[in-house]
N, C-alpha and C positions, 0 to 999 in steps of 0.2 A: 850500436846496431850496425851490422856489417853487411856489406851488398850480397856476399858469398853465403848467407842465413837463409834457410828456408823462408819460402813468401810468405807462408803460414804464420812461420815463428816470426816473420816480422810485422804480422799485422796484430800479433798477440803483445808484442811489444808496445807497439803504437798504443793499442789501447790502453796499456799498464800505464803510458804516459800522459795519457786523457787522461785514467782516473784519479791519479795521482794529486790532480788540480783540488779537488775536493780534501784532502788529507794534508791538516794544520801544515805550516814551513818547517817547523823544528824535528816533526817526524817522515817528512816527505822523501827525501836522499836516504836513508834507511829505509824504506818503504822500496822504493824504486829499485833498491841495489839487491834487497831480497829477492823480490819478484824477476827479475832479470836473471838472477843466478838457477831459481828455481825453475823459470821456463827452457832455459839452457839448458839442465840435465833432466829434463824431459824430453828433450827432442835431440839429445844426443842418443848415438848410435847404443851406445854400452848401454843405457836407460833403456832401449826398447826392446834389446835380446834382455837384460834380463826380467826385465814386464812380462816377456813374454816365455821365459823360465820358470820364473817363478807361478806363472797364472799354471802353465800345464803340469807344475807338479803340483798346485793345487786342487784341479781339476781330478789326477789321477789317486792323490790320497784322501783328498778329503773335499772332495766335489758334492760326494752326500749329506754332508755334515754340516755346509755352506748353505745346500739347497734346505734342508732340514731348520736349520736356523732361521733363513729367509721366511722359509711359511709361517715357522711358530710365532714370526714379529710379525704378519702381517693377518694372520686367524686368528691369534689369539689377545689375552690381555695387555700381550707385550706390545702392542700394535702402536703406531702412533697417534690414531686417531683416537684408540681410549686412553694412551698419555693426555691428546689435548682434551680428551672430555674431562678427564680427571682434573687436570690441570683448573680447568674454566668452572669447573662446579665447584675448588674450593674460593677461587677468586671470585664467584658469585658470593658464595657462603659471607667473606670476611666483607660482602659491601651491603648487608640486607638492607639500606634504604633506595641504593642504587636497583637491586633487584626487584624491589618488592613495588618501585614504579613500574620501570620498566616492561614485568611482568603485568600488571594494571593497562598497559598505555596499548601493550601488544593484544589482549586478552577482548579490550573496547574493540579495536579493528579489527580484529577476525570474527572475534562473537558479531560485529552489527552486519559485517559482509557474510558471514553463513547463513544469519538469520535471513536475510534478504536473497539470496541465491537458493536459500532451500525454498523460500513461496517462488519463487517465479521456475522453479525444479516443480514446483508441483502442478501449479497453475497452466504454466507454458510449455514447457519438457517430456514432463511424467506420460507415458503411452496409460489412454484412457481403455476401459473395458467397450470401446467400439470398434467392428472393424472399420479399415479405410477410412481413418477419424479425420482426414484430409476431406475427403469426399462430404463430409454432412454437415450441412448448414442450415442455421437459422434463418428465418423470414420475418422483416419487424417493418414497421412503418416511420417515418423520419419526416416532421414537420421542415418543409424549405423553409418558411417565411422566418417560423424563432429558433431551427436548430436543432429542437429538440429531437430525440431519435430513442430509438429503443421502446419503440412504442407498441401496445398490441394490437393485432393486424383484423380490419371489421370484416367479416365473412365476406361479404359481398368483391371486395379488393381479393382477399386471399384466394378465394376461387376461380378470379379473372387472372390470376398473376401464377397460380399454376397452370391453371387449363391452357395457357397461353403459350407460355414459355414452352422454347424443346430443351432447355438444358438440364432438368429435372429425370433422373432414372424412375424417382419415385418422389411421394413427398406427402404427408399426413399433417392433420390440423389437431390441435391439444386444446380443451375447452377446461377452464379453471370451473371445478364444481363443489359441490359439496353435498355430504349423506348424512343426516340424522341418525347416532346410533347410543343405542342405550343398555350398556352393559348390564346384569345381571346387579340388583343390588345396588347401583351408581348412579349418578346424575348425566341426564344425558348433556351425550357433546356432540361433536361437529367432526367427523372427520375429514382434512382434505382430502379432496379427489381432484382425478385429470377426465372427462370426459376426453377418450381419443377416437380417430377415425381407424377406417380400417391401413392394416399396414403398416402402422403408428410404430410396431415393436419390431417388424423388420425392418423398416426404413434406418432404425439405428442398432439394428443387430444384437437387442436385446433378448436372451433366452430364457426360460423358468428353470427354478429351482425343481419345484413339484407342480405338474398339471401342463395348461397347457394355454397359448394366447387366445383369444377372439377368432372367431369362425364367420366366414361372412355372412350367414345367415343371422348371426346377431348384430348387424350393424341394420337392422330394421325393426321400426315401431313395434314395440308389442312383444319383442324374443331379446331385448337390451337388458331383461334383469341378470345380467352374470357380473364378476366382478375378479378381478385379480388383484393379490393382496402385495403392499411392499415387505421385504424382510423384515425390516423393523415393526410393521404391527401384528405381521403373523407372529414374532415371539414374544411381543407383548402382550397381544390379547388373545391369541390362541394357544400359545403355551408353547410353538415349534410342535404344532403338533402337524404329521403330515397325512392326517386323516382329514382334515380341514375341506381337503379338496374334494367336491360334490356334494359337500355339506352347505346345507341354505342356511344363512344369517339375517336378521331382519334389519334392516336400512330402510330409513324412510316410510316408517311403516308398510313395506313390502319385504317380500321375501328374496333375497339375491341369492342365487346359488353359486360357491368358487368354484373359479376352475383354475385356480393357477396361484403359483405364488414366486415371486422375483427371487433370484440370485442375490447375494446379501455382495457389499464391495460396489454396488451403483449407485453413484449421488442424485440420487429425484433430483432436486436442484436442475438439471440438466434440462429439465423437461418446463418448468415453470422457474420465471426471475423471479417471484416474488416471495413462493412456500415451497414448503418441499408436498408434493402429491404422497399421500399413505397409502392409497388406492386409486383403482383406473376401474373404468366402465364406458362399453363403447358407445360411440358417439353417432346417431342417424342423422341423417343432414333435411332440413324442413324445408319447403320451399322461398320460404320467405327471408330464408338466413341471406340468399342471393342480392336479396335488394339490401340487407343491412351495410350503409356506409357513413362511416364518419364519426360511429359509436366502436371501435375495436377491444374484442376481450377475446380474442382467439391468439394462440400458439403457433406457428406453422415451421414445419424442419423437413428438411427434404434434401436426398443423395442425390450430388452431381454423378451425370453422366460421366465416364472417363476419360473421354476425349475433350472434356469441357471446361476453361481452366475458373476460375474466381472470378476473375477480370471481365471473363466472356460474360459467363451470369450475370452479373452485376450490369454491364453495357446492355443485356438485354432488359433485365426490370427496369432499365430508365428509360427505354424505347415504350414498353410495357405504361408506364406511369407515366411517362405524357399523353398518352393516348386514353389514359383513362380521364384525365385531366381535361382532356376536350368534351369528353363522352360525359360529366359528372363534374363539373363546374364546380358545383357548390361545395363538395365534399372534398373533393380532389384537389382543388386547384391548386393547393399548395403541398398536396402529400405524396411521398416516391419511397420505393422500397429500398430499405437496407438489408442487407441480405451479407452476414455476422458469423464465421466459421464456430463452429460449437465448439471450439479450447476458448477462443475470444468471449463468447458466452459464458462459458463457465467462470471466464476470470472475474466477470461483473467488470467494477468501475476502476478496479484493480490494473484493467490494461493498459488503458494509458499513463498506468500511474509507478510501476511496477520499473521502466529503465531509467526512470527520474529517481525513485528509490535504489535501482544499482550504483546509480553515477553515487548519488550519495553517500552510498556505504562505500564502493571504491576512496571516494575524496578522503574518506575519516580513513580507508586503510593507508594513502598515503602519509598524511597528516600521522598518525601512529609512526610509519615504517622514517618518516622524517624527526620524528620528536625521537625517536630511539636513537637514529643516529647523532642526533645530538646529546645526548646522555652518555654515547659510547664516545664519541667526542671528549665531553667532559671529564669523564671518568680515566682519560687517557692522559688525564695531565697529572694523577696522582700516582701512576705507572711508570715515571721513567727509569726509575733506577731498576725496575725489572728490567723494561725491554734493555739498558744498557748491558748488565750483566747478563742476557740471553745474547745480545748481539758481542760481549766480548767472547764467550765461552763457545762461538760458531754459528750460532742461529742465525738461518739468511730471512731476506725480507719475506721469500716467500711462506716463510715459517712462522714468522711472525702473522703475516696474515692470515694464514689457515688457523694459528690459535685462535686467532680473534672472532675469526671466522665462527668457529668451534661453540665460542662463549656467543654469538648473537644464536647461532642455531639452537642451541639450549634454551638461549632465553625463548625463542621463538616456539618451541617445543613444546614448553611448559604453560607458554601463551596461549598457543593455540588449544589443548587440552582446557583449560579455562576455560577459552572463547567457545570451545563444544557446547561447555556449561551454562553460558550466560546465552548463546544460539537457543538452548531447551528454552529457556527462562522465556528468552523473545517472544520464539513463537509460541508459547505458552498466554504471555499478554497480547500478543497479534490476533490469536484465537477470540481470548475477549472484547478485544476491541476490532473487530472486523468489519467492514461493511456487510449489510446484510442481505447484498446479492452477488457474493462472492460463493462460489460454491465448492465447502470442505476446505475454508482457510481454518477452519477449528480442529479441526482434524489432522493439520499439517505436523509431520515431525522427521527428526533427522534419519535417514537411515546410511547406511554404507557408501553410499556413494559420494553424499553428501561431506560426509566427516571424512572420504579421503580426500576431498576438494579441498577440506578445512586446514586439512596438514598439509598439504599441498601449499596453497597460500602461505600458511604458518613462515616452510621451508623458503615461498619468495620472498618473502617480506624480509628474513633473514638477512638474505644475500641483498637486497636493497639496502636496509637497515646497514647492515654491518660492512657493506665493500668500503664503503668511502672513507669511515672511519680508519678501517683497517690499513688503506692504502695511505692515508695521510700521517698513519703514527707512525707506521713502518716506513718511513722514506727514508734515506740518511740524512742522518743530523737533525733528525728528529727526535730520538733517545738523549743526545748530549742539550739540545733543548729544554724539552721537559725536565732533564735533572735539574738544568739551572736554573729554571725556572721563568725561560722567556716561552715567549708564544710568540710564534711565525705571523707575518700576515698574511701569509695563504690558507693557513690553519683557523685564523680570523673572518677571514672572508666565506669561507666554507661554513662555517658555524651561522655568520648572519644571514649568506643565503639562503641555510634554511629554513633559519626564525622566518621571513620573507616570504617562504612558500607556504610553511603552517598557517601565517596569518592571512595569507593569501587565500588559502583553501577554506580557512576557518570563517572566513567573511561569506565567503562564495556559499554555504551552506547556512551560515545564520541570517544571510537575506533572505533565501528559498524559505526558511523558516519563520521569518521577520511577514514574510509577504502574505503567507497563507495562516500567520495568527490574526494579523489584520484582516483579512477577507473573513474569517472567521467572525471575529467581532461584528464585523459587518453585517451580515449575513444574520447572525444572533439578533440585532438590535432592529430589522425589519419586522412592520406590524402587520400581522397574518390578516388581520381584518377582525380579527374575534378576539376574547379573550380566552384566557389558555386554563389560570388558576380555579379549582375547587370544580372541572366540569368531567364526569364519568361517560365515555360511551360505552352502549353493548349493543353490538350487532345482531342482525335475525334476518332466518329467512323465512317465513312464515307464507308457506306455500301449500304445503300437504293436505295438513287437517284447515287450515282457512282458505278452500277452494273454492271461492264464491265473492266480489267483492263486496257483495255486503257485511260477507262472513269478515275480512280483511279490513274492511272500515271500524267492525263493531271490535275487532280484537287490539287494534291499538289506540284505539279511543278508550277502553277498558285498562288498557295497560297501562297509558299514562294518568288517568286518575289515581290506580293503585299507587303508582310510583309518587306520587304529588302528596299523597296521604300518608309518606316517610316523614319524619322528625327532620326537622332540618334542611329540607329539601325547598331551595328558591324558585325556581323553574323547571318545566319535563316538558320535551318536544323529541319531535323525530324528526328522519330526512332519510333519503333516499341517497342521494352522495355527499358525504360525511369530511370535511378536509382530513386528508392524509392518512385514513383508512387505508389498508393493500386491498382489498376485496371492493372497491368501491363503484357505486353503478351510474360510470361517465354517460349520460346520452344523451346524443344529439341529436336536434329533429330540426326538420325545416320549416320555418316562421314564414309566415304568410301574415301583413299586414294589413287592414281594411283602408280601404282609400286610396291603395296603391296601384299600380300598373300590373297584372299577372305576371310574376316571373315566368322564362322561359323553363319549361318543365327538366328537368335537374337542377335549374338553376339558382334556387330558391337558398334563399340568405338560413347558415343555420347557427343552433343556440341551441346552451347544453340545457337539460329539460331537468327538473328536479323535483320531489314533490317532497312538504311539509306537512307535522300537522304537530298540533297543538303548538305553546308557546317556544320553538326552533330558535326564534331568533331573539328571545330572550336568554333564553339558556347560554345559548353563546356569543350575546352581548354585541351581534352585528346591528352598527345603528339604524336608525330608519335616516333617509335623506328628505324624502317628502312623500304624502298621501301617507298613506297607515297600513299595520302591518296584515295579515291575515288573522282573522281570531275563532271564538267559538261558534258564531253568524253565519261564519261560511260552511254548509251545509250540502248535502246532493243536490235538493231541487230546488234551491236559493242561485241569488245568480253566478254566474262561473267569473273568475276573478284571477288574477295573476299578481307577482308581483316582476320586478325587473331587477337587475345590478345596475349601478353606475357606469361599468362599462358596456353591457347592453344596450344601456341609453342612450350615451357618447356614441356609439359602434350604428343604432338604428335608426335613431332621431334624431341626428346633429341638428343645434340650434332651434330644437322643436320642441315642445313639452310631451311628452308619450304616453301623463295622466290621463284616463280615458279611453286611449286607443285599444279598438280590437284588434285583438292578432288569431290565429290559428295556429297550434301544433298537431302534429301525430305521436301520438306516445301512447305503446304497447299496443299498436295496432290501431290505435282510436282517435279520431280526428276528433280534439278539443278547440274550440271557440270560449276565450277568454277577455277580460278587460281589464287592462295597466291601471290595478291601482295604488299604486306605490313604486318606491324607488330604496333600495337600500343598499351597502356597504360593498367592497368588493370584498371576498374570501378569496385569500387562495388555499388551493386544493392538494396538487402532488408534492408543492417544495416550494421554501420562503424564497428559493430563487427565481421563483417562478410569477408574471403578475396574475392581476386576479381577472378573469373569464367573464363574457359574456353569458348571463345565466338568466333565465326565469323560474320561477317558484309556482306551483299550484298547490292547492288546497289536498291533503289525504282524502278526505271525503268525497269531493270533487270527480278524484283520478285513483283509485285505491290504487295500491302497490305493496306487493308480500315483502319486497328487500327493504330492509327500512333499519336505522341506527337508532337507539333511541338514547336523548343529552339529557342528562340528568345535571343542573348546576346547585351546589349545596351551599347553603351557609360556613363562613368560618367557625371551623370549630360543634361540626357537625355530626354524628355520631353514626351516622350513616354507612356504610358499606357496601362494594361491589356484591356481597354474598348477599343483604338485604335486599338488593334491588332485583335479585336474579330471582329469589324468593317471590314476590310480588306478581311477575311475570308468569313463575310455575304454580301463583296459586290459580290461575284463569286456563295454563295448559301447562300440565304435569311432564310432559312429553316436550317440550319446546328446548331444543337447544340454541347458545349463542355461540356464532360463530368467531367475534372478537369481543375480547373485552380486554377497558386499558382508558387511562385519562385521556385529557385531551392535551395536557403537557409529555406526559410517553411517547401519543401519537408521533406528533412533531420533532421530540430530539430524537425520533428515532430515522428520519432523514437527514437529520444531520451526525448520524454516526461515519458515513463514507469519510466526510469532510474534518471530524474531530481524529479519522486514524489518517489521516495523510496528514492533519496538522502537527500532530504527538512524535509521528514517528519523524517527520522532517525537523523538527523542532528537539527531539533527545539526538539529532545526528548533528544540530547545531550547536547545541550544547556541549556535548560531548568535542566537537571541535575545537570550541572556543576554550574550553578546559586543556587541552591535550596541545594548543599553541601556547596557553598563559603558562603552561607546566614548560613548556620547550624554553619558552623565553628566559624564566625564571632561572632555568638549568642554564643557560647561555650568562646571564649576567652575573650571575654567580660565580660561574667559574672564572668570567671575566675579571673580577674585583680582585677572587683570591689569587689569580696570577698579576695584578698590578696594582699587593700590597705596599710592595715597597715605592712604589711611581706616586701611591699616596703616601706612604709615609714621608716621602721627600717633600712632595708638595705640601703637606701639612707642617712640616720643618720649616719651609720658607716661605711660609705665612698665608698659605690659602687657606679660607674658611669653610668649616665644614659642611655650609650650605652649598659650596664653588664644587666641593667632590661629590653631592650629592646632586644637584642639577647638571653635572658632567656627566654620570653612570645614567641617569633617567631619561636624560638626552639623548644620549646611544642606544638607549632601547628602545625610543619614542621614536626615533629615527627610522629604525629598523622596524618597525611597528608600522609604520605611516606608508614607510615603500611598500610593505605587504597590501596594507587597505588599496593604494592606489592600484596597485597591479589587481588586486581584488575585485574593482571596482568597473574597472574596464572590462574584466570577462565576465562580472554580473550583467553590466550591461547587455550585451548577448547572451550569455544562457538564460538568463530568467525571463525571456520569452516562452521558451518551455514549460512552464504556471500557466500562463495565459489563461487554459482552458480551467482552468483551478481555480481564479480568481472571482471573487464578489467585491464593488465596489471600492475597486484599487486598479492600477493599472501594475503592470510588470515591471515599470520603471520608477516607482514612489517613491517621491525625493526623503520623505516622512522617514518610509523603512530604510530607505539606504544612509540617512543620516544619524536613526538612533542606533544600526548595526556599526555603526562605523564611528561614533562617541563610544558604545559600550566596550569593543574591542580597545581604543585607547585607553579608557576607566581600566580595564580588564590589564593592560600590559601597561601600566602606568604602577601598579601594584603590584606587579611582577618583578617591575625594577626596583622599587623604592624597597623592597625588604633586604636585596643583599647590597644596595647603594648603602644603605640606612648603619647596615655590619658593617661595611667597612668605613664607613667613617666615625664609628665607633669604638673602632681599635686602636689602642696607643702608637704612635708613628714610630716608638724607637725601638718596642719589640716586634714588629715589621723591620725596619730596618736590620736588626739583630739577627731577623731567622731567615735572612736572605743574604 
């Protein structure tokens, strides 16, 4: 190198002499003396006149023929990019075990992350058929003292809490009802209905199909018989026909005449948590509904003003509900409004549960996009005399790595196309298994936008997937490696890091899932108070034609003897609130106790009110504690008589006996004077997570009541049937319909469906985890063995035994197994706080769960190594030896 040499050409030197350090001694000095000659007549004068001869005569003859060429390698097949695709599709082809994982491992992660991206696309995302879907909010009621929330809002509150508030534009009340109708020829049924007020269908910007909404002159007594129909029953029971409208239908034995029929594409759902409304009928407001507090079965939704943010509203109803809380003691004193944007509503229980499920499906797409790169890893040690012979023949690193590149995008491609597949399937079973106040998660399905997210993904996972590999095989002196068959230990360490991360990840989702099958169990083995096997309820509202309580006493006194005089039949009672009915009639009255001090007027202790009759508390097998139960004695003009819970006892007469005692309620308008004679079991009522209520029982005869369930408990092996017992019922009224019917075992799991699809779905995202690290590891040790056959065959030469090579490979992956759980172990510790609210009877930290996730993961990678530990100490040491 000479001082008089361009500064250029001398720093292109310098480097030729850098590189050179890397290029063996025997070929380095002819390396050197090449490159040094060849950068000299480049940057000599003669070399650049004639570069630049030669370019302008090419430019001038054949400049189009150049440019013509350039485009046809780059549009057409001649392209490079469909060389590397060609290329990587037949080197897929000659590895089907390597592809036909990989394919599997990519197809799990995209499928469980679309499935889950398209519900909260739908639930959270998706623009709903409302306008200004920001603006309209739900009104519910939220217990301070247990938590509980989402509760329905008791007239009396709901009317103070709008009248009240100025952050409301507008704002309408939803009354769950129901109408008696009986089709031509059929058995009659029950149709849901929404009793609503006025305003109800502008307030959320609903429009009709045919006809037309509510007129305010029908929101008063006496001009309410009109009715608007949803799309779904106009075309099932009218035919789509849209002559319908001003046509009178008989409901209720009255006449309703339609005026309207809904827009099809709107989920009722919307309007009640619990059924979907088929019909609406306006709602007139009674004077008495004002004082109802403490009993809530209203609806309430209502458009923020635009200047008014969430936060504002919200800050006022709790200004609002302290105030009521001074004014209404008894009722209030622990109740405050939640006020729930209508997308949060529609998600149901789904909302909080919904970025615990993304993180999820994310961790398994990494966990995939990690287990691939170890596959391409592996698969990279059977490839060196390729990449050798592409890196002699000119292929630079970067070439190398865009092949590679090439073959993960393919695999990704084909993955993801799958994963579209197995997304259908998902939400297919998501649909089945859904909570059942999720609104239109059955209805969920992929569309266009969704599936370009999916390829999308597909494409990063790719490039996740396949860089590291790609950079690690393509490095120099990585090809003369792999021919020889050593392995780097940076190529070592890259492979165990991400065994490390998989089982990292893999932990972190099988505790999530460990924690919520436990809470599950939990939650399962809690005793309702009753017993659950061989007991049939069916609901009624017997209201119409039994308009009198005498009429009301005489018809289900009548009913249950019919029903008692079935085969097989052990017990028949009824009740007014039924455990874990949707339609059930919670009410609470104010107790007034003889002997006590006058409460101060609101301030009166309250207890939910229920009435029985015939053998109730046989049927469902609630015990008695002390005094006796209610029976056939207790009569209208016999004496009035109660019974109590266990915790009404504890709750009203601590350390006092309450046999005896007079109390007073109000219930349906009528002040009852009773006397405590008995004490029996607690029920619970809405969910087993729930404890069992302060309650009192009266006599049917006593307090007639038209809402009433009636418990039919059978003998095993009983011959009996829900269609028998409805028969029974219709032989006393032809016309009577039920508006539920369903065991007492349905009832019940069917609150525990919320809890059985966050268990399933968290639990198949752990599984699939723990699958897709024991597949990574396995790929890891595997490839480890066969790259240090001959290290065992020498060791086997000089007298290690074949258990010394076998607790050697099991140990290296136990190892690598043990640092994942620990690093696993410490971020469960923090995010499974996120459960919390998921949790029955566990905490977030259970030593229980985190110990058997964390044996089963070493079981699980304990087995992953001992199959190709187990090969290779299996194989004769001297053709190891031989073929290395």
């Amino acid at each position: 190198m000479s001082a008089r040499d361009p500064v250029a050409l001398r720093i292109c030197l310098l480097l030729v002499r850098l590189a050179a350090r890397i290029v063996p001694k025997p070929d380095r000095e002819l390396w050197e003396r090449e490159w040094d000659a060849e950068l000299r007549y480049r940057w000599s004068p003669r070399a650049r006149i004639s570069r630049r001869g030669e370019m302008h005569m090419v430019r001038r003859s054949f400049g189009a023929v150049v440019d013509a060429a350039w485009l046809r390698r780059q549009f057409t097949l001649d392209a490079d990019v469909v060389h590397d695709a060609t290329h990587g599709v037949r080197m897929l082809v000659k590895a089907p075990g390597f592809t036909l994982v990989a394919l599997l491992v990519f197809a799990t992660g995209i499928g469980a992350t679309t499935a889950i991206a398209s519900l909260a696309d739908a639930l959270l995302l998706r623009k709903l058929q409302i306008p200004e879907t920001e603006r309209v909010v739900t009104l519910w009621e939220r217990n301070r003292a247990t938590g509980v929330g989402h509760e329905d809002v008791a007239p009396g509150n709901a009317i103070d809490w709008v009248t009240r508030s100025a952050s409301f534009a507008a704002a309408a009340a939803l009354e769950p009802w129901s109408l008696d109708f009986t089709p031509p020829g059929g058995e009659p049924e029950v149709l849901s209905t929404a009793r609503v007020s006025a305003g109800f269908f502008n307030v959320l910007g609903v429009t009709m199909l045919h006809g037309r909404g509510f007129l305010p002159q029908e929101f008063t007594k006496g001009n309410d018989r009109v009715v608007v129909l949803s799309y779904g029953l106009w075309k099932e029971r009218f035919g789509g026909d849209p002559a319908v409208v001003d046509r009178a239908v008989p409901l209720d034995n009255a006449s309703y005449t339609v005026v309207g029929v809904m827009r099809p594409g709107i989920d009722l759902r919307l309007f009640d948590k619990r059924q979907e409304p088929r019909a609406f009928t306006p709602k007139y407001f009674e004077a008495y509904e004002a004082r109802i507090r403490g009993t809530g079965y209203w609806n309430v939704m209502a458009r923020l003003k635009p200047a008014v943010s969430l936060e504002q509203a919200r800050q006022e109803l709790d200004v609002l509900s302290a105030q009521l809380a001074l004014q209404y003691p008894a009722s209030n004193r622990n109740t405050v409004a939640e006020l729930i944007p209508i997308r949060d509503h529609l998600a149901g229980s789904l909302r909080g549960l919904l970025p615990i499920l993304l993180g999820a499906a994310g961790l398994l797409l990494l966990v995939a996009c990690a287990n691939v790169a170890n596959l391409l890893l592996a698969r990279g040690s059977s490839r060196g005399r390729e990449f050798a012979v592409r890196k002699a023949l000119g292929a630079g690193r970067g070439r190398l790595i865009r092949q590679m590149l090439a073959e993960s995008v393919l695999l990704a491609t084909i993955g993801g196309a799958l994963g579209l597949v197995l997304a259908k399937w998902s939400l297919q079973a998501i649909g089945a298994l859904r909570p059942l106040d999720v609104a239109g998660a059955d209805a969920i399905t992929l569309d266009g936008r969704v599936a370009a997210i999916a390829l999308g993904l597909s494409m990063l996972a790719a490039v996740v997937a396949g860089v590291a590999p790609a950079w690690q095989l393509s490095r120099p002196g990585a090809a003369r490696a792999l021919r020889e068959g050593a392995s780097s230990a940076g190529s070592r360490r890259i492979r165990g890091a991400l065994v490390v991360v998989e089982v990292c990840l893999a932990l972190l989702l099988a505790v999530g899932a460990g924690l919520l099958v436990r809470s599950f169990r939990e939650i399962q083995r809690v005793d309702p108070g009753f017993s659950r096997p061989q007991v049939m309820a069916l609901q009624v509202f017997a209201y119409d034609r039994q308009d009198t309580p005498q009429k009301k006493a005489a018809f289900f006194e009548q009913s249950i003897e019919k029903l008692r005089s079935l085969p097989g039949v052990a017990a028949v009672g009824a009740v007014s609130a039924m455990p874990f009915i949707e339609a059930n009639m919670n009410i609470r009255s104010a107790l007034a106790i003889d002997g006590r001090p006058a409460s101060v007027p609101g301030d009166d202790p309250m207890i939910y009110t229920t009435i029985v009759a015939g053998d109730y508390f046989r049927a469902m097998n609630i015990p008695l504690e002390r005094g006796r139960l209610i029976d056939s004695s207790d009569r209208a003009a016999s004496r009035k008589v109660a019974l109590i819970t266990r915790s009404a006892a504890r709750k009203f007469w601590p350390g006092s006996d309450p046999i005896g005692a007079k109390v007073k309620v109000r219930f349906a308008g009528t002040m009852i004077e009773s006397e405590v004679v008995g004490i029996v079991g607690d029920a619970r009522h809405e969910a087993l997570d729930r404890p069992g209520r302060p309650e009192m029982f009266l006599p049917h005869p006593q307090a007639p009541f038209g809402a009433m369930t009636f418990v039919v408990r059978t003998q095993a092996g009983s011959p009996t049937t829900m269609q028998m017992l409805k028969q029974q019922v219709w032989a006393l009224d032809p016309q009577q319909a039920f508006y539920r019917t369903a065991t007492l075992d349905e009832l019940v799991t069917r609150t525990l469906v919320g809890r059985r699809f966050s268990v399933m779905l968290l639990t198949g995202f752990g599984v699939a985890a723990l699958l897709l690290a024991a597949a990574g590891l396995y790929g890891v040790m595997s490839f480890s063995t066969s790259q240090r056959s001959r290290e065992f065959g020498v060791r086997v030469a000089l007298g290690a035994r074949p258990s010394d090579i076998l607790s050697m490979v099991v140990g290296e992956g136990l190892r690598l197994a043990a640092a994942g759980i620990v690093c696993g172990i410490i971020i469960a510790v923090w995010l499974t706080r996120l459960l919390s609210g998921l949790l029955f009877g566990v905490t977030a930290m259970d030593p229980l769960t985190f110990g058997a996730v964390s044996g089963a993961i070493l079981v699980v990678s304990a087995v992953s190594c001992y199959l190709p530990a187990r090969r290779a100490v299996h194989s004769d040491p001297l053709i190891a030896l031989k073929a290395n």
